[in-house]
Backbone as a ProteinNet text record, in pm:
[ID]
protein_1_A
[PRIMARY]
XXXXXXXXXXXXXXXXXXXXXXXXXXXXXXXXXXXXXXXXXXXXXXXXXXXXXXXXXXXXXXXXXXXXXXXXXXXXXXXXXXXXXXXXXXXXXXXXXXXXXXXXXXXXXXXXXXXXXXXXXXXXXXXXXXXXXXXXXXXXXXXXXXXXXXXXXXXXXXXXXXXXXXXXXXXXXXXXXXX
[TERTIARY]
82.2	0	86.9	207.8	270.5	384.6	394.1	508.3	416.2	304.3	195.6	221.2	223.9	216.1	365.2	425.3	577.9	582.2	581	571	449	397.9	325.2	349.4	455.8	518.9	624.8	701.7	814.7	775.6	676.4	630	556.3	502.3	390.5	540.4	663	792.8	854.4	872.6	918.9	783.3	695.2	589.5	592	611.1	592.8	737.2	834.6	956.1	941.8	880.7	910	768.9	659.5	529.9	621.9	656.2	713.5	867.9	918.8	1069.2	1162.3	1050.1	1091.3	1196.1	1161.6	1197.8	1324.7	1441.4	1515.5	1571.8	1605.2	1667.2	1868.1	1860.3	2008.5	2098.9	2200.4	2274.8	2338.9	2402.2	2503.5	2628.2	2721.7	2824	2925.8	3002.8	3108.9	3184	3246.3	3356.1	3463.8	3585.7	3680.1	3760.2	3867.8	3911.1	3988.8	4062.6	4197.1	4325.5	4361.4	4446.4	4407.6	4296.5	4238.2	4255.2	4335.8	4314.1	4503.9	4531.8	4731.5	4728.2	4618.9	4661.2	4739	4856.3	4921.6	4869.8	4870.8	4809.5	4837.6	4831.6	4807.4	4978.3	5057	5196.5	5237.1	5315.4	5394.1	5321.6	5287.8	5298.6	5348.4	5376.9	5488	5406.2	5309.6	5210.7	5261.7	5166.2	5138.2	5254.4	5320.1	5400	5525	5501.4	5674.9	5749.7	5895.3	6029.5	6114	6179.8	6248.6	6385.7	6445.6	6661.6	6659.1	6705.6	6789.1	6791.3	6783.2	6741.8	6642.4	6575.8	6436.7	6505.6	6444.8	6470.6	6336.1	6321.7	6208.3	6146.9	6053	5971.8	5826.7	5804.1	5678	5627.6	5512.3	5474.1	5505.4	5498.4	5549.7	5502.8	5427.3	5383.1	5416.2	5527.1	5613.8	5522.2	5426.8	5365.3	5406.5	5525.7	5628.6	5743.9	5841.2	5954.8	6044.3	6137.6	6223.1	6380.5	6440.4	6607.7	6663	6758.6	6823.2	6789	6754.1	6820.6	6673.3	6601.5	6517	6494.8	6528.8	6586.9	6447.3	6365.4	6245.5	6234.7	6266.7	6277.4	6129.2	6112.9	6002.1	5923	5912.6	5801.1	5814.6	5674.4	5637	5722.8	5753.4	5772.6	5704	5613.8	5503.8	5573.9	5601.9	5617.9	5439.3	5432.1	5241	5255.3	5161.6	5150.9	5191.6	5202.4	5264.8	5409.6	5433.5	5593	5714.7	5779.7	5909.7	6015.7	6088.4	6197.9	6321.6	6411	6597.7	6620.5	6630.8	6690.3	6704.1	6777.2	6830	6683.5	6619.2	6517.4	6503.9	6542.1	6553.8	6460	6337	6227.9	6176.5	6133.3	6054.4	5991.5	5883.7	5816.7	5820.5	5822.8	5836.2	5695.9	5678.5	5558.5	5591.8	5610.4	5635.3	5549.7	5461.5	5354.6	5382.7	5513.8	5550.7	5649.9	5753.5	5871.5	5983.2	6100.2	6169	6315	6416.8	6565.2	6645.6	6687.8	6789.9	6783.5	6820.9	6855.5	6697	6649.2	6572.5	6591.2	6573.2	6638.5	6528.4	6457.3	6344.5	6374.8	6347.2	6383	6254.6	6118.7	6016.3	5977.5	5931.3	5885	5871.2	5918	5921.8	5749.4	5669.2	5565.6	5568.1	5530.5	5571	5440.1	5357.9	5262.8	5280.7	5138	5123.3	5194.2	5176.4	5269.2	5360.9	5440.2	5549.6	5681.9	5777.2	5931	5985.7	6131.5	6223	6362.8	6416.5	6562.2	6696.7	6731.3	6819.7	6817.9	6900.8	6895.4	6757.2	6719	6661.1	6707.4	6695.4	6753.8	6650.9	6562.3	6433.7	6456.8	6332.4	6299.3	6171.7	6084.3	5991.3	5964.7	5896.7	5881.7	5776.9	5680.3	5579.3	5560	5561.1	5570.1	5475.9	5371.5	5236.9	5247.2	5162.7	5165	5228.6	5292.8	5286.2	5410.1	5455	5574.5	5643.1	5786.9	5903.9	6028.7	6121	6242.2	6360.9	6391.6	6547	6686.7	6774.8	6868.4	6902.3	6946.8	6999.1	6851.3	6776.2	6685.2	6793	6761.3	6822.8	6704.8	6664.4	6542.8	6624.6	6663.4	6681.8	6618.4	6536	6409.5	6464.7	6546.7	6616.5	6675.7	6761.5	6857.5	6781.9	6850.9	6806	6853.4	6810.5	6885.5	6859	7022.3	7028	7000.2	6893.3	6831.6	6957.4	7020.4	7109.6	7037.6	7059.8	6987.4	7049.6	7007.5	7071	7028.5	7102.9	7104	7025.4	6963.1	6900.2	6997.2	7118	7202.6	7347.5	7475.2	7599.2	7637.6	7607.2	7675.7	7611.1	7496.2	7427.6	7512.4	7583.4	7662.3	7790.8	7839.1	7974.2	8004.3	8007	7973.5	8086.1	8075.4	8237.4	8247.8	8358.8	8390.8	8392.4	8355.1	8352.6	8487.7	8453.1	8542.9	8604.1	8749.5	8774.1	8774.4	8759.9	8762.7	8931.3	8961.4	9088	9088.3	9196.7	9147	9158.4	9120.7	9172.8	9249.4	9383.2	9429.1	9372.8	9343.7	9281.7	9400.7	9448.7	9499	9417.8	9528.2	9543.7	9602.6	9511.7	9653.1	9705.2	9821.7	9868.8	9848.5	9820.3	9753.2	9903.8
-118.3	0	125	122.8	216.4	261.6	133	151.2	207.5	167.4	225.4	351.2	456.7	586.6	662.1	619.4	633.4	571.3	491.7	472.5	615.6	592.6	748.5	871.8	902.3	1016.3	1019.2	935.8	891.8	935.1	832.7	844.9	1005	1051.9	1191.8	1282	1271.3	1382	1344	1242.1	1228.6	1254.3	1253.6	1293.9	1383.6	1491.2	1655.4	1696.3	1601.8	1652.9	1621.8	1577.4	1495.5	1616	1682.9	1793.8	1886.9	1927.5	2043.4	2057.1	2136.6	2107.5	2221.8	2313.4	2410.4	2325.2	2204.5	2112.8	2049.8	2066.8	2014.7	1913.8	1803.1	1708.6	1681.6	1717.2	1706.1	1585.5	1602.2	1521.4	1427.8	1323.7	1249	1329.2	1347.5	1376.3	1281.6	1206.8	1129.3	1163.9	1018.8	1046.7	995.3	1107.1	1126	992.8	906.6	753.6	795.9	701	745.8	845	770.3	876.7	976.1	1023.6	1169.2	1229.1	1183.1	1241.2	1281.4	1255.1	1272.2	1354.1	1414.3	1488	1583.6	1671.3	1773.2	1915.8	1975.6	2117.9	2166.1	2291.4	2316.1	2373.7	2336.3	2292.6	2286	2199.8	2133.6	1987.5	1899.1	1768.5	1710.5	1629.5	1539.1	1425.2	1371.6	1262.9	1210.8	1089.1	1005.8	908.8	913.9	821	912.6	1033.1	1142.5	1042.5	1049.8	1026.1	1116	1153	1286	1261.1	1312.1	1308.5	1414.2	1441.3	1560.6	1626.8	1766.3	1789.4	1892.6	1882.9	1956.1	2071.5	2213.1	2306	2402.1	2431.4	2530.3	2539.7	2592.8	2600.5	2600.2	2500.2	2505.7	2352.8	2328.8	2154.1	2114.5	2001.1	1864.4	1744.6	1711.9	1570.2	1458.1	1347.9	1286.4	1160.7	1173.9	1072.2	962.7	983.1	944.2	895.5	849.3	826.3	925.3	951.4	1001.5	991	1022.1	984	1144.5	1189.4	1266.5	1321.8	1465.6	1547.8	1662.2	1678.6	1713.3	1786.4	1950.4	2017.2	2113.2	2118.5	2212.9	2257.6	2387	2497.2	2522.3	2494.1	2552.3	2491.1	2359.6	2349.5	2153.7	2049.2	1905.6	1868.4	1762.3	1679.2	1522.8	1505.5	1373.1	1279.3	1138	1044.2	1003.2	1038.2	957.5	781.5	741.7	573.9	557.6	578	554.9	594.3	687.2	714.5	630	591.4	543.3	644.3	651.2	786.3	713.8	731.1	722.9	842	919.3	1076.2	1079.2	1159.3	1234.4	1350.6	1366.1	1481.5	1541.4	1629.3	1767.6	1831.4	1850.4	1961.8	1938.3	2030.8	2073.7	1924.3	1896.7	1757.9	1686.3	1521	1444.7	1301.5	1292.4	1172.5	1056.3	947.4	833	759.5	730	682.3	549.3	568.5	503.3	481.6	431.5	384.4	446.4	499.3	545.4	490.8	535.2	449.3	639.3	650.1	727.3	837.7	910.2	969.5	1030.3	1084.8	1141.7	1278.6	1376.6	1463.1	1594.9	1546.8	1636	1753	1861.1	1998.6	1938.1	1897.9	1865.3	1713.7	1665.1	1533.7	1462.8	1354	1213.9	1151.7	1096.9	1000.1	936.6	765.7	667.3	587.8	597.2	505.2	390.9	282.8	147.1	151	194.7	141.1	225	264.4	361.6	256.1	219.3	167.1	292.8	227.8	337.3	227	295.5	243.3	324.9	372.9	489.3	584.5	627.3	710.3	800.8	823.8	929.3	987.6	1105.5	1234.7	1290.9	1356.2	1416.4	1439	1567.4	1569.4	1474.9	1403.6	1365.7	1250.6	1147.2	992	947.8	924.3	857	749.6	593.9	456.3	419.9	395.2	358.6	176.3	100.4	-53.1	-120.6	-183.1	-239.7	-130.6	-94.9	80.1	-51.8	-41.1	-92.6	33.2	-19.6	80.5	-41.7	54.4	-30.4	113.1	77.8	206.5	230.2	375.1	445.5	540.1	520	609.1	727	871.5	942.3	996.8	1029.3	1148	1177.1	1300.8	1449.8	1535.7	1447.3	1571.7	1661.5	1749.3	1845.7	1934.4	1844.4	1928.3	2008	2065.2	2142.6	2038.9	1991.3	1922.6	2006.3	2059.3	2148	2092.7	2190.9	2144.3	2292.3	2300.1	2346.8	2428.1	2607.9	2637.8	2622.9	2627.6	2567.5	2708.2	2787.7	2917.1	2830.7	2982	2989.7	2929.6	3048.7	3055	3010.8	3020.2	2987	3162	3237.9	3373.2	3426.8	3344.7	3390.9	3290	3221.1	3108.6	3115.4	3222	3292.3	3441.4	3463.1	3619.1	3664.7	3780	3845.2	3969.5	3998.4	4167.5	4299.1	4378.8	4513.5	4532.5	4583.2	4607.9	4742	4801	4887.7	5007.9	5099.3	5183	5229.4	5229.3	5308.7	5471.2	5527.6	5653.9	5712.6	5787.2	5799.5	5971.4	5982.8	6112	6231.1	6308.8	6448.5	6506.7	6541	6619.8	6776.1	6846.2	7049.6	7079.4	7159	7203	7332.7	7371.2	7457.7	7587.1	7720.9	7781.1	7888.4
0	0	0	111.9	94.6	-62.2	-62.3	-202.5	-348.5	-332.4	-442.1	-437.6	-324.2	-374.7	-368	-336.4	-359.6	-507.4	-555.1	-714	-808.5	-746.3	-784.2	-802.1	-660.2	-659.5	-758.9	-823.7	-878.4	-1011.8	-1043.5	-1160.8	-1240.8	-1126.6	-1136.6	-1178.3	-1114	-1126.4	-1264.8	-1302.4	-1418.2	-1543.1	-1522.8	-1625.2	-1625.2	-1496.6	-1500.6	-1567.3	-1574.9	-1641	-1763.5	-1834.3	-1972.9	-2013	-1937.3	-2021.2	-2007.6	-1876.5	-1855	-1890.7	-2020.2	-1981.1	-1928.9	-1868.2	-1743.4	-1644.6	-1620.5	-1503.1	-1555.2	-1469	-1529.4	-1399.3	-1475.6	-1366.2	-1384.4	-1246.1	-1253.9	-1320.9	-1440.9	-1446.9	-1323.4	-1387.7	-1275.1	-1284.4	-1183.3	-1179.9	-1154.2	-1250.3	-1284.6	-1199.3	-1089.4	-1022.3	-1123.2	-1065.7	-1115.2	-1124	-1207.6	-1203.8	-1138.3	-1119.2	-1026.1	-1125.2	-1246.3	-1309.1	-1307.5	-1311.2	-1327.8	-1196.4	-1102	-928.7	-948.3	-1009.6	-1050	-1128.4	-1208.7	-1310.4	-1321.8	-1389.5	-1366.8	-1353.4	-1281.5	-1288.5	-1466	-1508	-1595	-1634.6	-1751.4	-1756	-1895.9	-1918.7	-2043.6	-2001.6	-2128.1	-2162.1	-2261.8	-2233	-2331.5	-2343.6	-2462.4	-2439.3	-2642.7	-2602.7	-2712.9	-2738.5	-2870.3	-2931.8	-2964.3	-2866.4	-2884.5	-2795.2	-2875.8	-2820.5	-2834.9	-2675.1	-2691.4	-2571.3	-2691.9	-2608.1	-2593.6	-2509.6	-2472.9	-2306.7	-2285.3	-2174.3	-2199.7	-2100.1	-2089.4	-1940.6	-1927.2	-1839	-1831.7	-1757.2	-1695.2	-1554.8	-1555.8	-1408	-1437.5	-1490.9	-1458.1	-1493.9	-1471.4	-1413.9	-1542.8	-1542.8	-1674.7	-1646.4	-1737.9	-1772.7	-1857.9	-1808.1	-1905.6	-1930.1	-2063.4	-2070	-2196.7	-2202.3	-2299.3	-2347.5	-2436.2	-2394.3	-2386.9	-2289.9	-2267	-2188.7	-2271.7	-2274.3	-2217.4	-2129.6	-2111.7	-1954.5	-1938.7	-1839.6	-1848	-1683.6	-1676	-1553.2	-1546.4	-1448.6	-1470.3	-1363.4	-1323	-1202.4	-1187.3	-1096.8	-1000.1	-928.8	-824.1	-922.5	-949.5	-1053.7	-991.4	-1060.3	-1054.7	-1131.7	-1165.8	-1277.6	-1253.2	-1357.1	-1347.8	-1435.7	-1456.8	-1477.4	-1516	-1634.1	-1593.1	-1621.7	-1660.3	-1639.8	-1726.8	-1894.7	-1972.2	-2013.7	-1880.2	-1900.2	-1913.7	-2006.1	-2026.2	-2046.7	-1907.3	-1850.9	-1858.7	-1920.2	-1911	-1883.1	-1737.6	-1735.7	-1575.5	-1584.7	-1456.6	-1434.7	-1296.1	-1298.7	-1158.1	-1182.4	-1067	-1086.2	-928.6	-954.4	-783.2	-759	-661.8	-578.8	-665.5	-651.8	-738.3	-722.3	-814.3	-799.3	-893.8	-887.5	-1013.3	-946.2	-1035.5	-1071.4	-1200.6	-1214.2	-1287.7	-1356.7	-1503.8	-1467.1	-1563.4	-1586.4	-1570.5	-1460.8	-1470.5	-1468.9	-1490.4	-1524.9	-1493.7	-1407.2	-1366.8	-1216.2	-1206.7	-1048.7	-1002.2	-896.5	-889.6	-785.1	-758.9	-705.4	-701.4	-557.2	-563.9	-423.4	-425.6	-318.4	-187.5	-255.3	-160.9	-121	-230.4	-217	-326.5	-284.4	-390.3	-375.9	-490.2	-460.9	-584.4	-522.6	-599.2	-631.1	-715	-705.5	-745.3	-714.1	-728.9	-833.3	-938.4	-1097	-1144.4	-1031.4	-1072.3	-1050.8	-1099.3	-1096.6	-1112.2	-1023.6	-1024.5	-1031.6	-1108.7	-1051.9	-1049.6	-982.7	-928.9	-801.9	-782.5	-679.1	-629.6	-507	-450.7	-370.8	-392.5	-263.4	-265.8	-145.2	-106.9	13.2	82.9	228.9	278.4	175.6	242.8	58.1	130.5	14.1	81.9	-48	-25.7	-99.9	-105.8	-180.4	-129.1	-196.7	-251.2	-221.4	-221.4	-219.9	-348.7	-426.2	-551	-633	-542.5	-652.7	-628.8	-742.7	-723.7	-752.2	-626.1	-613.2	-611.5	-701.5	-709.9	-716.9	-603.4	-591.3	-427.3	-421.3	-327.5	-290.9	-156.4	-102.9	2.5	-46.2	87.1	118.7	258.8	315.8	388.5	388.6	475.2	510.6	627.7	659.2	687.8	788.7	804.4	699.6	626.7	530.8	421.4	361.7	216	88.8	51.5	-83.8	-207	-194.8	-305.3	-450.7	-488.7	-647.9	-704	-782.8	-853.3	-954.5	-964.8	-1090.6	-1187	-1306.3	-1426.6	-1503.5	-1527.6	-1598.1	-1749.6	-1864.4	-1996.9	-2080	-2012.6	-2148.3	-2048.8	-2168.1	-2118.3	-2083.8	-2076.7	-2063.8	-1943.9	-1896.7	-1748.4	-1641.5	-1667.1	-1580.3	-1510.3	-1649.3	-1589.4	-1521	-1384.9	-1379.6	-1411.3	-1501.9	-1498.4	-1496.2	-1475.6	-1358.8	-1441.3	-1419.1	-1500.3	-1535.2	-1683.5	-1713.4	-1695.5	-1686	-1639.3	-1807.6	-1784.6	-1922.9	-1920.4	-1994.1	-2027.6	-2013.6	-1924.2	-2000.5	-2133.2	-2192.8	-2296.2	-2322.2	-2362.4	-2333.7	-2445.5	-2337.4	-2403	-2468.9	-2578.8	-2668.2	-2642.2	-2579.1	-2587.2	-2716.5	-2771.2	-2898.5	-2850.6	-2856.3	-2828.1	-2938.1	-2876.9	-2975.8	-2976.7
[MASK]
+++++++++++++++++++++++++++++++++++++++++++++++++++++++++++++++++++++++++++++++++++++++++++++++++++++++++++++++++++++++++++++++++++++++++++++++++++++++++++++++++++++++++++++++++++

């Protein structure tokens, strides 16, 4: 008896939504998957089927969803390893998150995090590490909660690297003509 008019009420709201389309019924709101909870703030990405040598430099977030070979120095800035990352590099930055595949040093000013499907094999130096269930580490772990682990700036250019000293002017002699 009771479920009769609770089916009623149910039914009477969706009929008044389907005459009336004043009435609007709220979408679902999709929870977020889990990759989507890692995502990089808004940055550089490196995605798809790019393969890239060399070294990478800047300050601002990075998303290595890719292969990469070389040297990866980010100033007050993330550097992401996403799940499809395949990393051969040395990477200096602020924070570091291992999602994917990495093969060389890691060298973060704040914090290391390693998820379930992140490998590492190489060094860590950090103040603070977080290893997830299922991460694999292979290497040297340092935490220095105390210390500073110097992240090194890495100047633009080669002429901002070298400071060098004013130069002195010569004088140069004033010629009197004799009148």
């Amino acid at each position: 008896m009771w479920r009769k008019q609770e089916q009623l009420k149910s039914s009477s709201a969706t009929t008044e939504a389907a005459v009336n389309p004043a009435v609007e019924t709220p979408a679902p709101i999709p929870e977020a998957s889990a990759e989507a909870r890692h995502v990089v703030l808004p940055g550089s990405r490196l995605t798809g089927t790019l393969t890239i040598k060399g070294e990478i430099k800047g300050n601002e977030d990075l998303l290595i969803d890719a292969r990469l070979e070389g040297l990866v120095h980010l100033v007050g800035a993330t550097a992401v390893v996403g799940a499809n990352g395949q990393v051969a590099a040395d990477i200096t930055a602020t924070n570091i998150l291992v999602q994917g595949d990495l093969n060389g040093s890691l060298q973060a000013a704040e914090r290391v995090r390693i998820t379930s499907t992140g490998k590492t094999r190489g060094s860590i130096h950090c103040r603070r590490i977080s290893v997830e269930d299922g991460a694999e580490i292979r290497g040297n772990v340092e935490v220095a909660r105390d210390a500073v682990v110097p992240v090194p700036l890495i100047p633009i250019s080669a002429d901002a690297a070298v400071p060098r000293p004013a130069q002195a002017i010569a004088p140069v002699p004033i010629k009197t003509s004799a009148a």
